[in-house]
Structures are given as structure tokens and as C-alpha cells.
Backbone as a ProteinNet text record, in pm:
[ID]
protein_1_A
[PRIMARY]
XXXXXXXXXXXXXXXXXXXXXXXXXXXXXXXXXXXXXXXXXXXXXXXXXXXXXXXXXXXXXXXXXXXXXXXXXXXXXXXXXXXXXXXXXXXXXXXXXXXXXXXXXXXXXXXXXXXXXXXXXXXXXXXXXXXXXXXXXXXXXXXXXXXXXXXXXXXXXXXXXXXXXXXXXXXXXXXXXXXXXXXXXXXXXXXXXXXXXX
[TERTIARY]
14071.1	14185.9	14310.8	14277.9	14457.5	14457.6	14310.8	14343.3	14359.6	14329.4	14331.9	14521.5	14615	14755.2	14795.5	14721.1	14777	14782.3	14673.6	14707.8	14803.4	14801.9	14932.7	15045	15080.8	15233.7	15224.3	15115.8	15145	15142.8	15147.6	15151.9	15283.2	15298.2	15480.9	15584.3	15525.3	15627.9	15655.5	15544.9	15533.2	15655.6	15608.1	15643.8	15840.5	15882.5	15968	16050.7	15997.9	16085.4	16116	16080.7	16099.6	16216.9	16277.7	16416.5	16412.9	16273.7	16318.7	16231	16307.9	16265.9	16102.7	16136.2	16094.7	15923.7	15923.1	15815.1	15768.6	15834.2	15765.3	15687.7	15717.7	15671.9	15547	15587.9	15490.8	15359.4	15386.2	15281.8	15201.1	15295.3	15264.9	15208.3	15162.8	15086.8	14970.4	14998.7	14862.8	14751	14845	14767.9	14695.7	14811.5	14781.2	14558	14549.1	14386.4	14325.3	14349.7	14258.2	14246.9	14350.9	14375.9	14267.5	14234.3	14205.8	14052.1	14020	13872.8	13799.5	13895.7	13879.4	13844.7	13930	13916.7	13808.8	13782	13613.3	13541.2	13499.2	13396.9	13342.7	13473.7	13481	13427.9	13453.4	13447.8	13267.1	13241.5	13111.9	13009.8	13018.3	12960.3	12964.3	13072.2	13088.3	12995	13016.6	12916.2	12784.5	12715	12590.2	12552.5	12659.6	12586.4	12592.8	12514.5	12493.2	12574.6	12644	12702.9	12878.5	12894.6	13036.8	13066.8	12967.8	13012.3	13097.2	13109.8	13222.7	13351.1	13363.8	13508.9	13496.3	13479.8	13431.8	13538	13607	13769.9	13855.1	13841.8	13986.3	13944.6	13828.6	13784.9	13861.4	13807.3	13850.8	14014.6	14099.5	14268.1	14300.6	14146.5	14143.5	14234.4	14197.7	14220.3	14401.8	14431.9	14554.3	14626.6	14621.7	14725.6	14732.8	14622.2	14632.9	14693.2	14667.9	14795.1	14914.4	14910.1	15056	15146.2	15062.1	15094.4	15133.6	15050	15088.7	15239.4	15230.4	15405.8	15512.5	15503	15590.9	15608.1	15529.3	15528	15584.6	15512.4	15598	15687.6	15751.4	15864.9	15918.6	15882.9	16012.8	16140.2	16256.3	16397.8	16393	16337.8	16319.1	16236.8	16178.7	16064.5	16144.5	16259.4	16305.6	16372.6	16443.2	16492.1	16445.8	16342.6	16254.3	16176.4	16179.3	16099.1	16209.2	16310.5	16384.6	16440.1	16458	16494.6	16352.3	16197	16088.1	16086.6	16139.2	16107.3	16200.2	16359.9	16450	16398.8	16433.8	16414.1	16272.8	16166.3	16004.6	16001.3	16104.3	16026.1	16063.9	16013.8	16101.7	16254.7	16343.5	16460.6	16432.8	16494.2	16535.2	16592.1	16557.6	16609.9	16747.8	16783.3	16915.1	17033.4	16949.8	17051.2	17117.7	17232.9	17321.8	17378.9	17439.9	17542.6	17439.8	17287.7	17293.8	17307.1	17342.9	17361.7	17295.7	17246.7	17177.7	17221.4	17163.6	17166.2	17054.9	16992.4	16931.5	16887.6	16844.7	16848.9	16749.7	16654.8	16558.8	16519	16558.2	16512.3	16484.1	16527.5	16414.6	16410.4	16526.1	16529.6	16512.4	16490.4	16535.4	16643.3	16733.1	16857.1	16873.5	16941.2	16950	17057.5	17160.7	17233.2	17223.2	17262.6	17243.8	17364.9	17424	17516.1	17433.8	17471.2	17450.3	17496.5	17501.4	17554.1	17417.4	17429.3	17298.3	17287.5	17209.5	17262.7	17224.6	17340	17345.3	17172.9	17097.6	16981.7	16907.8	16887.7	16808.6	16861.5	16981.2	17056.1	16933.7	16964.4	16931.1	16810.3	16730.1	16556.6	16516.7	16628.8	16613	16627.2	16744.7	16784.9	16665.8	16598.9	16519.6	16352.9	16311.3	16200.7	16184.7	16325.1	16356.8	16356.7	16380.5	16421.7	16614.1	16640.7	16787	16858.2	16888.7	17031.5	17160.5	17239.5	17392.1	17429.9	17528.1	17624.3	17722	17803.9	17928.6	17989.9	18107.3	18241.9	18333.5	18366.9	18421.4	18566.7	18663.2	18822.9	18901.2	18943.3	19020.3	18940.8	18837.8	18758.3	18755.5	18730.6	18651.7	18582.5	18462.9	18410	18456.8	18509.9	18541.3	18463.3	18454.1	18372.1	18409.8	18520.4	18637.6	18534.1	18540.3	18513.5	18393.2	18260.9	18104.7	18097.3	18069.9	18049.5	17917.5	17840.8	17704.4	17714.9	17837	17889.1	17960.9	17897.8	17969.7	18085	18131.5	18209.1	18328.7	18433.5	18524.9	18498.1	18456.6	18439.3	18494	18562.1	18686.4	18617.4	18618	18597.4	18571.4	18455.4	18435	18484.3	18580.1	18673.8	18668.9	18658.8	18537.2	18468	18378.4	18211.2	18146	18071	17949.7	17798.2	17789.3	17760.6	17592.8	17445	17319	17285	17192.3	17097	16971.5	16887	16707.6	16690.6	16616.2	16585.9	16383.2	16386.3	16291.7	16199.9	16142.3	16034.7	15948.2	15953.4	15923.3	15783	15693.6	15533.2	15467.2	15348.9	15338.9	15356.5	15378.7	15408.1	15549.5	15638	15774.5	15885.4	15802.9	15886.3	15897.2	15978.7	15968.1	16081.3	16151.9	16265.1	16375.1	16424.3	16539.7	16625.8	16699.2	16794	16804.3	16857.2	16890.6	16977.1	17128.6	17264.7	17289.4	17308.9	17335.2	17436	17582.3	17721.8	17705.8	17779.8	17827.5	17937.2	17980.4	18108.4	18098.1	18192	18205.2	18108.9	18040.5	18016.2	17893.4	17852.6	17724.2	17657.9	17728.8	17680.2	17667.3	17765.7	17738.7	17720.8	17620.9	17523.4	17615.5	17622.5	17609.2	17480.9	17379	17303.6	17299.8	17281.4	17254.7	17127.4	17030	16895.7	16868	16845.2	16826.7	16695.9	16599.3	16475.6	16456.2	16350.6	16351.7	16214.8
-5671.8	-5657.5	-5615	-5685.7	-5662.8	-5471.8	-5418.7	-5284.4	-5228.6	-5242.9	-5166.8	-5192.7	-5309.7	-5285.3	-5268.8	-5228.6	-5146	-5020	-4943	-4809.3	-4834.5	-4838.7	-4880.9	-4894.2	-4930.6	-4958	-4833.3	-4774.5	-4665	-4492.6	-4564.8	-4418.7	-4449.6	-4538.3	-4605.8	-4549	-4589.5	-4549	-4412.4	-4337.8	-4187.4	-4094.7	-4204.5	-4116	-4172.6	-4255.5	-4327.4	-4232.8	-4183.4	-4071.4	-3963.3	-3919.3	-3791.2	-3792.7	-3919.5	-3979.1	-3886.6	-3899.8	-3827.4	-3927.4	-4006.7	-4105.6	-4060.3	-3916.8	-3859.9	-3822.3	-3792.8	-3793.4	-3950.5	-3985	-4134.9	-4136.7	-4192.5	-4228.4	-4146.5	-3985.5	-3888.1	-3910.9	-3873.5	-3862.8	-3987.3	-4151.3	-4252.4	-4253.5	-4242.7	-4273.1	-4215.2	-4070.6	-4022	-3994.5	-4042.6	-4050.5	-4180.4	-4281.7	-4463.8	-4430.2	-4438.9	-4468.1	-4347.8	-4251.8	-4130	-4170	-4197.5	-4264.7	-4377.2	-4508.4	-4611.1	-4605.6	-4465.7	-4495.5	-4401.9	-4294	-4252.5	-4334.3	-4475.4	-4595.7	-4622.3	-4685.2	-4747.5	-4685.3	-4553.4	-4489.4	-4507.1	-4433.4	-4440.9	-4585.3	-4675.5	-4791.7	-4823.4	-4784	-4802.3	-4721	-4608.7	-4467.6	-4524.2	-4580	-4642	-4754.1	-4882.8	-4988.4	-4924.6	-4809.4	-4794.2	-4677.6	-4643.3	-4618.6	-4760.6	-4712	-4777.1	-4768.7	-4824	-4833.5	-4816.6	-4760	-4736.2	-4878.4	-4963.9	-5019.5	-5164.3	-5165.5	-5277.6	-5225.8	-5096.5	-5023	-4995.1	-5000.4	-4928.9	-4960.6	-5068.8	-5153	-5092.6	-5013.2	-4943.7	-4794	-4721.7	-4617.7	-4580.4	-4718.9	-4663.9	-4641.7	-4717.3	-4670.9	-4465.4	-4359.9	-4281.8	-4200	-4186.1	-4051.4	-4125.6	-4259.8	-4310.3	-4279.3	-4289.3	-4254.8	-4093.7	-4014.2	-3855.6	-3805.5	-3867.5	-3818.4	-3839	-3966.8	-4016.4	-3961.7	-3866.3	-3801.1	-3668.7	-3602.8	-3483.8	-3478.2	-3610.4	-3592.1	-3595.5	-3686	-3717.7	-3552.5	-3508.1	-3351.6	-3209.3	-3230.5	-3124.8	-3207.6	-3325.2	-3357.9	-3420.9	-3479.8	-3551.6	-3468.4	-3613.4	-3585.3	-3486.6	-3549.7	-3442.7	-3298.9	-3268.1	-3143.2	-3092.5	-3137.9	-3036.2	-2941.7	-2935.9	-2836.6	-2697.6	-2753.8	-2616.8	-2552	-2611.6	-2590.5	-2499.5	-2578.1	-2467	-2337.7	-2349	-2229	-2139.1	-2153.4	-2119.1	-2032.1	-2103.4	-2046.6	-1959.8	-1978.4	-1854.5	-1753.3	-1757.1	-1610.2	-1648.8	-1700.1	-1680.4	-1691.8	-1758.4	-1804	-1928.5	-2018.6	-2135.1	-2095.1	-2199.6	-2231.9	-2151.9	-2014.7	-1940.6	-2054.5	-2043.9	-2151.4	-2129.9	-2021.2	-1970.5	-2061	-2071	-2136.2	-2259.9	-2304.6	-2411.3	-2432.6	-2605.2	-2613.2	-2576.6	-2635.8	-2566.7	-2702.9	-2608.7	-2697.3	-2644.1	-2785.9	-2651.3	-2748.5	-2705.9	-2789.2	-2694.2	-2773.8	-2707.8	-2812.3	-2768.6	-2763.3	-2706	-2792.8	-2744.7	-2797.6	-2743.1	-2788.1	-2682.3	-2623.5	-2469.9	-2386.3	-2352.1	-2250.4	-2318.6	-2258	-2313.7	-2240.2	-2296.4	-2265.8	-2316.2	-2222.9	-2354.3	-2234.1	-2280.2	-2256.8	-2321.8	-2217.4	-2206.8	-2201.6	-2271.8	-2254.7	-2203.5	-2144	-2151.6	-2065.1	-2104	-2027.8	-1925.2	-1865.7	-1794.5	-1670.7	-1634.9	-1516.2	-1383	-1292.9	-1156.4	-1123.8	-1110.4	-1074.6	-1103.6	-1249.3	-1303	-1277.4	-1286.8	-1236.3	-1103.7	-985.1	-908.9	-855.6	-919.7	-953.6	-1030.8	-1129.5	-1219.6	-1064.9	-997.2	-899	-752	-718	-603.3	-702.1	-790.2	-877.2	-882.4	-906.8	-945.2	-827.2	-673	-534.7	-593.3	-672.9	-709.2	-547.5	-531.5	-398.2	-450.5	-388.6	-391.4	-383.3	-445.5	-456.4	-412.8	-420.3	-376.2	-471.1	-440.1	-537.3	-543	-702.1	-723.4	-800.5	-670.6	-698.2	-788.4	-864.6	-951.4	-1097.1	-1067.9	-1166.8	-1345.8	-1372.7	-1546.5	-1591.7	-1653.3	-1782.3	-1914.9	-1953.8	-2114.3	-2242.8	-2276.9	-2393.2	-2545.5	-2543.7	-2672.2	-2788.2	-2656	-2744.2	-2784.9	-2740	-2710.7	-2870.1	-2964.7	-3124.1	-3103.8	-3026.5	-3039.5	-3020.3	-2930.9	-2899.6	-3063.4	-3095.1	-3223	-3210.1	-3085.2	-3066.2	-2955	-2960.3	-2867	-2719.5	-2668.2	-2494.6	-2376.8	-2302.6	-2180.7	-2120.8	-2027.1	-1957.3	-1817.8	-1754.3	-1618	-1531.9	-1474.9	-1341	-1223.9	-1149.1	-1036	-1010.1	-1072.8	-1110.8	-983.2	-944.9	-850.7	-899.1	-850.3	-874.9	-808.9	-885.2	-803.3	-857.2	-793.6	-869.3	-828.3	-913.4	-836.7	-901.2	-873.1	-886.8	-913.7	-1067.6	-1070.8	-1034.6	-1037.4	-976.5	-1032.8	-1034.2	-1110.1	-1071.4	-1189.9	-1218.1	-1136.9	-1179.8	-1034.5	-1148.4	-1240.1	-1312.8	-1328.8	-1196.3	-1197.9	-1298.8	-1400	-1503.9	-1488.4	-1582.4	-1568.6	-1472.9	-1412.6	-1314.2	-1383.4	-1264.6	-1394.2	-1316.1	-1327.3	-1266	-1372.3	-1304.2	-1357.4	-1292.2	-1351.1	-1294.9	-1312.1	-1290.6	-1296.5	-1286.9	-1336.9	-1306	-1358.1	-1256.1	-1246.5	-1229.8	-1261.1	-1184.9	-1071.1	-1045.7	-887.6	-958	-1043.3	-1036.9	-1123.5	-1113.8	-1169.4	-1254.1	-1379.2	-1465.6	-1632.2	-1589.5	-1718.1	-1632.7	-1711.9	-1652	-1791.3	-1716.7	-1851.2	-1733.5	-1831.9	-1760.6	-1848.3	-1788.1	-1833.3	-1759.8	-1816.3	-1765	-1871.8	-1793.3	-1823.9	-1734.8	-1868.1	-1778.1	-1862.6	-1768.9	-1849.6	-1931.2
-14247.3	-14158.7	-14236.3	-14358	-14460.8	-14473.3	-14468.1	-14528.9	-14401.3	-14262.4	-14202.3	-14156.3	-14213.6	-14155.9	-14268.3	-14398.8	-14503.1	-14479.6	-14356.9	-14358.5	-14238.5	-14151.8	-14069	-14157.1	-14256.9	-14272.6	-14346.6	-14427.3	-14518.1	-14442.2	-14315.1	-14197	-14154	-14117.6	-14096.2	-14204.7	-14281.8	-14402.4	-14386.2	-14362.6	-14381.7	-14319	-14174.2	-14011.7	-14033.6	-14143.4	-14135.7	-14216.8	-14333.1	-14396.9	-14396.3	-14196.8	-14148.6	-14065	-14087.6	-14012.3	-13879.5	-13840.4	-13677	-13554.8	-13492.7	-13414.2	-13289.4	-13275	-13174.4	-13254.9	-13363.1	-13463.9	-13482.8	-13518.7	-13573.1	-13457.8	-13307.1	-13197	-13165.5	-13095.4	-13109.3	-13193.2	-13343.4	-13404.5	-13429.5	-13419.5	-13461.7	-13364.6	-13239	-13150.8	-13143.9	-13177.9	-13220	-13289.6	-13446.1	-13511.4	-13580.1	-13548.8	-13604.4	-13533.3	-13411.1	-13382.1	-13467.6	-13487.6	-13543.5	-13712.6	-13764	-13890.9	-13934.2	-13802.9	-13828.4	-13784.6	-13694	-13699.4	-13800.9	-13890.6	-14009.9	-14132.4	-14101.8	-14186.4	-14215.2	-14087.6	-14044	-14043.4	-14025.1	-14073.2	-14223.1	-14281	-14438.3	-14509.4	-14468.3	-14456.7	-14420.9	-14350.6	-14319.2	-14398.6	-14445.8	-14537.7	-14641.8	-14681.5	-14819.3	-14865.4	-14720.7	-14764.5	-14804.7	-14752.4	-14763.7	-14890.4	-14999.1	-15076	-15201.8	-15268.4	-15389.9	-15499.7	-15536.3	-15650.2	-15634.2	-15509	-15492.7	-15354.5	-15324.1	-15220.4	-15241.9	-15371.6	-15376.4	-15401.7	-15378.9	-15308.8	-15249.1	-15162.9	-15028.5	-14979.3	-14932.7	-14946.3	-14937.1	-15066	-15152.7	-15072.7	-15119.3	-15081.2	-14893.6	-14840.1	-14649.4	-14657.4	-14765.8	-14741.2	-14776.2	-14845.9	-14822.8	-14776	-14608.4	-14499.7	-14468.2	-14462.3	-14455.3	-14591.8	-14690.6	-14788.1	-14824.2	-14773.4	-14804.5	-14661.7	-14523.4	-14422.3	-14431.8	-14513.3	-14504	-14649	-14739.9	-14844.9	-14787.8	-14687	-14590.9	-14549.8	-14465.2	-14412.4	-14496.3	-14588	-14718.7	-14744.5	-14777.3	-14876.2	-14740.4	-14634.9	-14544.7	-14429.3	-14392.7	-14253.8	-14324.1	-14461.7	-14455.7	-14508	-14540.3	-14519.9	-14624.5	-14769.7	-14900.8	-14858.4	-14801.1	-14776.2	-14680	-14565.4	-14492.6	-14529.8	-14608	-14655	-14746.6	-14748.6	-14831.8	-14659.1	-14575.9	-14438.3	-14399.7	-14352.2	-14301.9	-14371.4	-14490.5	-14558.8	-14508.5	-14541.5	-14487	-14346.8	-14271	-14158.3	-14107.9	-14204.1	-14116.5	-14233.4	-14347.3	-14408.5	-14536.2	-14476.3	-14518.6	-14659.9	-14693.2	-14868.6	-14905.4	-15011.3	-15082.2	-15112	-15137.9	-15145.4	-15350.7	-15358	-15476.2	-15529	-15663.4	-15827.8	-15823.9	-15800.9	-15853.3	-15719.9	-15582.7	-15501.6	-15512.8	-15498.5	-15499.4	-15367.9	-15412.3	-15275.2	-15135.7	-15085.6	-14984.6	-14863.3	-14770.5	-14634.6	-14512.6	-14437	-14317.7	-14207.9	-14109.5	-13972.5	-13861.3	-13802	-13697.5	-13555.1	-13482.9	-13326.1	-13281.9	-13207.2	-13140.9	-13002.8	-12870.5	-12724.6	-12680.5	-12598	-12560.7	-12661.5	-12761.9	-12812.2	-12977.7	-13065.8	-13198.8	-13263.2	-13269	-13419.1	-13518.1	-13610.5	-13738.3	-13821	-13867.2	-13966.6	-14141.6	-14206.6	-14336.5	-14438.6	-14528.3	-14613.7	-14720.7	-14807.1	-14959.5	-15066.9	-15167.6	-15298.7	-15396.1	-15422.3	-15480.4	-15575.2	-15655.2	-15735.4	-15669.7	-15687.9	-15627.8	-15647.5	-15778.3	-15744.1	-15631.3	-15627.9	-15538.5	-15393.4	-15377.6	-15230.3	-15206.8	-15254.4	-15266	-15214.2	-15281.9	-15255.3	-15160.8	-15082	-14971.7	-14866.5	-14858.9	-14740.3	-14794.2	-14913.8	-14881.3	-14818.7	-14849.1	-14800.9	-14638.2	-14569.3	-14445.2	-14361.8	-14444.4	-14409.9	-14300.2	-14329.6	-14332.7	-14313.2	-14184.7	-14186.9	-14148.2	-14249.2	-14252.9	-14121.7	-14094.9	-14008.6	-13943.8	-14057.6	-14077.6	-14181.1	-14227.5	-14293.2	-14151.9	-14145.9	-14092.1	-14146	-14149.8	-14178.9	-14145.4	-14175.9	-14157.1	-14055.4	-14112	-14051.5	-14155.2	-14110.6	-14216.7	-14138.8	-14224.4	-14199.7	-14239.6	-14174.2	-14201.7	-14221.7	-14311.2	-14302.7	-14264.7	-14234.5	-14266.2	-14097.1	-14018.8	-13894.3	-13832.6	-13999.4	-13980.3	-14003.6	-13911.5	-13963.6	-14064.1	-14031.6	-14094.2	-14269.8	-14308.9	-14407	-14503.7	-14577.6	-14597.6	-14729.3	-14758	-14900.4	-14827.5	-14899.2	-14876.9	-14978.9	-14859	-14954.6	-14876.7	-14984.9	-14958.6	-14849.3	-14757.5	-14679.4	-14719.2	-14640.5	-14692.7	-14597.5	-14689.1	-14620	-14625.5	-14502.7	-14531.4	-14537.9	-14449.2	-14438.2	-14451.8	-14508.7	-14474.2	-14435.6	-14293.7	-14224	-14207.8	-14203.8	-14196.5	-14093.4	-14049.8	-13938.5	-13915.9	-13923.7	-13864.6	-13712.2	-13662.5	-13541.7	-13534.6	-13458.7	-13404.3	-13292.1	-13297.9	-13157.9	-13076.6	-12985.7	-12866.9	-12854.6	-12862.3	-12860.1	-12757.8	-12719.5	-12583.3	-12440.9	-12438.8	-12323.7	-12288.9	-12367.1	-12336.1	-12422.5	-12497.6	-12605.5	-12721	-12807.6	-12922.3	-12980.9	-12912.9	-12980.4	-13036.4	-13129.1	-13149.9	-13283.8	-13350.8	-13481.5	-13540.5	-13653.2	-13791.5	-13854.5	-13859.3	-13890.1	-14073.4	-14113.5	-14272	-14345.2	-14320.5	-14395.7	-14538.1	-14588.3	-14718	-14758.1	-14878.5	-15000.2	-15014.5	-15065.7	-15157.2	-15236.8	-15336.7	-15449.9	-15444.3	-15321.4	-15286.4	-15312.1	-15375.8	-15467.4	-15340.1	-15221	-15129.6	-14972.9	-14896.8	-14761.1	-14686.2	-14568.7	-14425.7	-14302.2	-14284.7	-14200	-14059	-13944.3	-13851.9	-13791.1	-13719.5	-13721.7	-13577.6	-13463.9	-13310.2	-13311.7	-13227.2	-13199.6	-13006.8	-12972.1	-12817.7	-12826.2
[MASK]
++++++++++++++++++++++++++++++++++++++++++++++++++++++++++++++++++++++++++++++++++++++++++++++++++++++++++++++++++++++++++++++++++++++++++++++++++++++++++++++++++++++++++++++++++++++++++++++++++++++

């Protein structure tokens, strides 16, 4: 009994460091029984070979500490941020980036905004990867960051944005469309992205 609310707390733990209430519940519901008759199986396979069946014990906490190694590594609080960088512009979070900040939003539509600092190369290779087209410069423009709550540091404003954008495409059931805006410096070294899909 002790191992089977050892995998229980070690799926708890899991669903707990994705600080998203709506996950814990969701997945904790679905997966706590699938988890626990993974247990008992394992648990049972085990008693019957020879030589491994006085772990058999240790062996059934298995399929519970490698799901609950899953979420740790892609929902939680540490792994979101390499996710979302992922999914607006399709690669890991570049070495060279600093300072980043994001925020996102998801009920019908998904959004998510992007701060960050980064080297002109890698900028670079983020907007030819994306096929990213120019915009325009926009004169006498700024981005402000002062009033982004999601932003938790005071940082100068970029004046003079240059401005890219790619455009998504709508699936064949009419969904799924959506852009991806890309401001910059003159000197390309800091991005604010905003990236709306349906």
C-alpha cells in the first residue's frame, strides 16, 4: 500500500510543479488510475520472475517516477519557458539570449508574448528560419515596457521598432491561422514578439 501512495504523491509532486491548477486536476484525474494499474501490473510481472522478485516493490514505483519525470522535464514551471519560446518561433531558447520574459494565454485562441535580449547573429537566424518579412520602421514609434506586468524589471524601451512578421496558415478545416510580429532595434540585439494563433 506504502508504494502505491508513493506513486501518488510522486505524480502530485509532478502535476504540482506545473503551477497550473487546471493541469494538476485534469491530468491528475487521468492519469493517478492509469499510473496505479501500471503499478500493479509491474508489480505482479515482477513477482513472477526469478531473481528480480524481491524488488519487485521498488521495480512497480517504475511507470510512476518516469511519468512523473515526463512532466517535470516538459510542463513544468522550469521547462515552460523553453516550450514557449518552441512553439512561437520553433527552436530552444538560443545561448546567447538574456533577460527573457514571456506571458501567454490560452481560451479559444492562443497568445503569448515574448521579451528578450539576444545576439544580432542569432536574431538573424531566428527571422531567415521563420522566412520572417520586414515590415517596415516604424518612426517615432516605442515599445514600452513599463506597463507589461508580466515584465518584472525596468527596461529602456525600443525606439524605432523594426518591425517582421510571418504569417500562419489556416489548417484545411478553416483553423489554426494566426501571425507572428517580431520588433526590434536598430542593433538587433533585443526582440519583443507577440505570436496569436486561433
Amino acid at each position: 500500500m506504502k508504494y502505491f501512495l508513493g506513486s501518488a504523491a510522486f505524480l502530485i509532486l509532478a502535476l504540482l510543479s506545473t503551477g497550473d491548477i487546471f493541469l494538476l486536476v485534469g491530468l491528475g484525474i487521468v492519469s493517478l488510475p492509469i499510473i496505479l494499474l501500471l503499478q500493479w501490473l509491474t508489480l505482479a510481472i515482477c513477482k513472477r520472475i526469478k531473481g528480480i522478485s524481491k524488488y519487485s516493490r521498488y521495480a512497480s514505483l517504475i511507470p510512476s517516477i518516469a511519468f512523473s519525470a515526463w512532466i517535470v522535464a516538459t510542463m513544468s514551471i522550469w521547462a515552460q519557458p523553453n516550450q514557449v519560446f518552441k512553439v512561437v518561433l520553433g527552436q530552444s531558447i538560443p545561448s546567447s539570449v538574456k533577460k527573457f520574459y514571456y506571458t501567454e494565454e490560452a481560451w479559444t485562441d492562443y497568445m503569448a508574448q515574448l521579451y528578450f535580449e539576444i545576439s544580432p547573429e542569432e536574431l538573424e537566424g531566428i527571422l531567415r528560419e521563420h522566412d520572417f518579412r520586414k515590415t517596415g520602421l516604424s518612426r517615432n514609434e516605442r515599445i514600452d515596457f513599463g506597463e507589461m506586468e508580466w515584465i518584472t524589471e525596468s527596461l529602456q524601451p525600443i525606439l524605432n521598432p523594426i518591425r517582421y512578421r510571418y504569417d500562419i496558415s489556416e489548417n484545411s478545416e478553416g483553423r489554426g491561422g494566426g501571425f507572428c510580429d517580431l520588433y526590434t532595434n536598430a542593433e538587433h540585439n533585443r526582440a519583443y514578439v507577440f505570436y496569436a494563433v486561433d
